[in-house]
C-alpha positions in Angstrom: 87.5 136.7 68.3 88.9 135.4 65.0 90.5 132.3 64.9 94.5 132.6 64.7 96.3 131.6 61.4 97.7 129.0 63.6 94.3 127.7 64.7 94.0 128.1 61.3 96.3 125.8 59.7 95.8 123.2 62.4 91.6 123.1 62.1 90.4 122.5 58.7 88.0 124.4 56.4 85.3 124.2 53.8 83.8 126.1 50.5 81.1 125.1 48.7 79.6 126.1 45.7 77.4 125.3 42.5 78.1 124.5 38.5 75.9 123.4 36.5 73.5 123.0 39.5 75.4 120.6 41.0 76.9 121.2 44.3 80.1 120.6 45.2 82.3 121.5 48.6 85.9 121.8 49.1 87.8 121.4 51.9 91.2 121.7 53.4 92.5 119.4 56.3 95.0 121.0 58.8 98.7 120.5 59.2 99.7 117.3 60.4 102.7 114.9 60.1 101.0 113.0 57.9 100.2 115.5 56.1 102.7 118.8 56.6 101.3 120.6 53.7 97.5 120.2 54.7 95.5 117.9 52.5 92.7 119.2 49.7 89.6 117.4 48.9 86.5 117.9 46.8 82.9 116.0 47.0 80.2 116.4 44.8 76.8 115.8 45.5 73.7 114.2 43.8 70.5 114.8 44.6 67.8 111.8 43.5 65.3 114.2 42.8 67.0 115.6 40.2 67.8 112.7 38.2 65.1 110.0 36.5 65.0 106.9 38.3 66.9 105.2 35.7 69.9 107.3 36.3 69.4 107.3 40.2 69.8 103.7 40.1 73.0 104.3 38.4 74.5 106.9 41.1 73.2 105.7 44.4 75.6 103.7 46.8 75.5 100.7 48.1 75.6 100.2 52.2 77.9 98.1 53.9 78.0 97.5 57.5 81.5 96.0 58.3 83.3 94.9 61.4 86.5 96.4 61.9 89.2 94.2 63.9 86.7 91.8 65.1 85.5 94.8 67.3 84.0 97.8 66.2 81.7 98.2 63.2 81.5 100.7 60.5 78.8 102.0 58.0 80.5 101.5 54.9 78.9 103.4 51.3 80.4 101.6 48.4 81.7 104.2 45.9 83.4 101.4 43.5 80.5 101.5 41.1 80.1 105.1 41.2 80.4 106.2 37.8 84.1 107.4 36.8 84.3 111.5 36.7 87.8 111.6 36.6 88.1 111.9 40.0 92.1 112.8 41.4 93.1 109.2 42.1 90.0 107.7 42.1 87.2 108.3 44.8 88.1 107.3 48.1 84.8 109.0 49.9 81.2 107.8 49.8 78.0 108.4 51.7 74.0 108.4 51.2 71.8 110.4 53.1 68.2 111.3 53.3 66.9 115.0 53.0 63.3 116.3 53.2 62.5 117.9 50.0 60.6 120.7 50.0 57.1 118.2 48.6 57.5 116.9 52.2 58.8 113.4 50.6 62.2 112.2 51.6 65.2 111.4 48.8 68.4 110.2 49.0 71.6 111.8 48.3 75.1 110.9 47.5 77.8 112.4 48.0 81.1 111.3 46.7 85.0 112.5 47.3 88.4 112.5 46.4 91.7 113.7 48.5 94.7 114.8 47.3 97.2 113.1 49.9 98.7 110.7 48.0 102.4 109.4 47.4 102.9 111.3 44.1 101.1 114.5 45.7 104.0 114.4 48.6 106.4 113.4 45.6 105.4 116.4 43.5 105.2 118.9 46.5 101.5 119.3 47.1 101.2 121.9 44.4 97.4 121.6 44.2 95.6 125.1 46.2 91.7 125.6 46.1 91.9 126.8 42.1 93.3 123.7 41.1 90.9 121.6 43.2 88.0 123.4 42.7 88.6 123.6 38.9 88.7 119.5 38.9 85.5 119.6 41.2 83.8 121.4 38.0 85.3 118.6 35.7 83.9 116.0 37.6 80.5 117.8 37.3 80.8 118.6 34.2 81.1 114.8 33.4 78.6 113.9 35.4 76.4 116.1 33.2 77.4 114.6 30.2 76.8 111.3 31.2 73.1 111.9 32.8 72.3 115.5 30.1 68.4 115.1 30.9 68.0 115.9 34.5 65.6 117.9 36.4 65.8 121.5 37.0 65.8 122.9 40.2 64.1 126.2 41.0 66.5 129.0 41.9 63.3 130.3 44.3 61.9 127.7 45.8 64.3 124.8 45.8 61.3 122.4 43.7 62.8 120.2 41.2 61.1 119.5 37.6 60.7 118.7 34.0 63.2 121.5 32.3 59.4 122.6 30.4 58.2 123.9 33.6 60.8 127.0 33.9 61.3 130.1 32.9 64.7 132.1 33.1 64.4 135.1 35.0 65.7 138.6 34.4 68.5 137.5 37.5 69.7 134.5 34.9 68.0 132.3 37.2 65.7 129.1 36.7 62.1 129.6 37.9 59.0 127.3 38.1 56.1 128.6 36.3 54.5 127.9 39.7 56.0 131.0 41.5 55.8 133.3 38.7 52.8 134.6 40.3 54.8 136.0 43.4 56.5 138.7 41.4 56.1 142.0 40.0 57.4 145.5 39.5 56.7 146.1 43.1 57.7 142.8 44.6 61.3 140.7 43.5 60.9 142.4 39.6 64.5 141.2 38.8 62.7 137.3 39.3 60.1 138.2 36.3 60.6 136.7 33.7 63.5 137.9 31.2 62.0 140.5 28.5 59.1 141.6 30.8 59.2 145.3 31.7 60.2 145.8 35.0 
């Protein structure tokens, strides 16, 4: 059975998506009195194989391990030197994780976050909906790929990240690692050959 509108509007729910080959994830947080319009937020996440070391050092987040009260204790990822991607109101999310890449190593991600529940959002009405939010997730990325333009490229087929040299754009519009051009043909995924081939 599908949830109700009601269960709806008092759970919460996410979108995620890809620009620029950055991914990003939206998400609405439920009615609540705190909150009676719901509350939008984006994140966007880096990946550290995609970006030289250099540049990792840049993005990656600091832990903190803090003692809440003088009782419980929290993990704490500091997002204050996160670089500045015009974020709505500044980030006010952090957190670094560690995902096996498909070489079998392990890498760190970030992912970083922004709400929209703030004084002036209640003042102004909470105008924002998904198109507004998901249009400033793209800004953010697209500022993020200013600052860092010479990252690696990450195969549409098999997930393996590389030097931009080592692709090849597919009939699909996809990016494809020389690697696994040998899996297609006119028989087998032709839309993955490379563009200009017959099919």
């Amino acid at each position: 059975m599908k949830p109700t509108l009601e269960d709806f509007l008092s759970g919460s729910a996410r979108w995620r998506g890809e620009h620029r080959g950055i991914q990003y994830e939206l998400s609405w947080h439920g009615l609540s009195d705190y909150s009676p319009e719901g509350t939008w937020c984006y994140y966007i996440f880096a990946n550290q194989e995609e970006f030289y070391p250099n540049d990792w050092a840049k993005l990656r987040l600091e832990r903190e391990d803090r003692q809440m009260l003088g009782k419980s204790w929290h993990r704490h990822y500091s997002y204050d030197n996160f670089p500045d991607l015009d974020p709505h109101c500044g980030w006010t999310f952090g957190e670094m994780t560690i995902y096996l890449g498909r070489d079998g190593k392990e890498y760190e991600r970030v992912k970083v976050g922004c709400d929209y529940a703030h004084l002036w959002d209640r003042e102004s009405g909470f105008w924002q909906g998904r198109q507004a939010v998901e249009q400033d997730a793209k800004r953010s990325i697209d500022l993020l790929c200013e600052m860092f333009p010479t990252r690696r490229t990450r195969c549409a087929y098999s997930g393996r990240y590389d030097d931009e040299a080592k692709f090849y754009t597919a009939k699909n519009g996809r990016q494809i690692h020389i690697d696994c051009e040998k899996e297609f043909s006119e028989e087998h995924w032709p839309t993955w050959m490379r563009a200009g081939e017959a099919a």
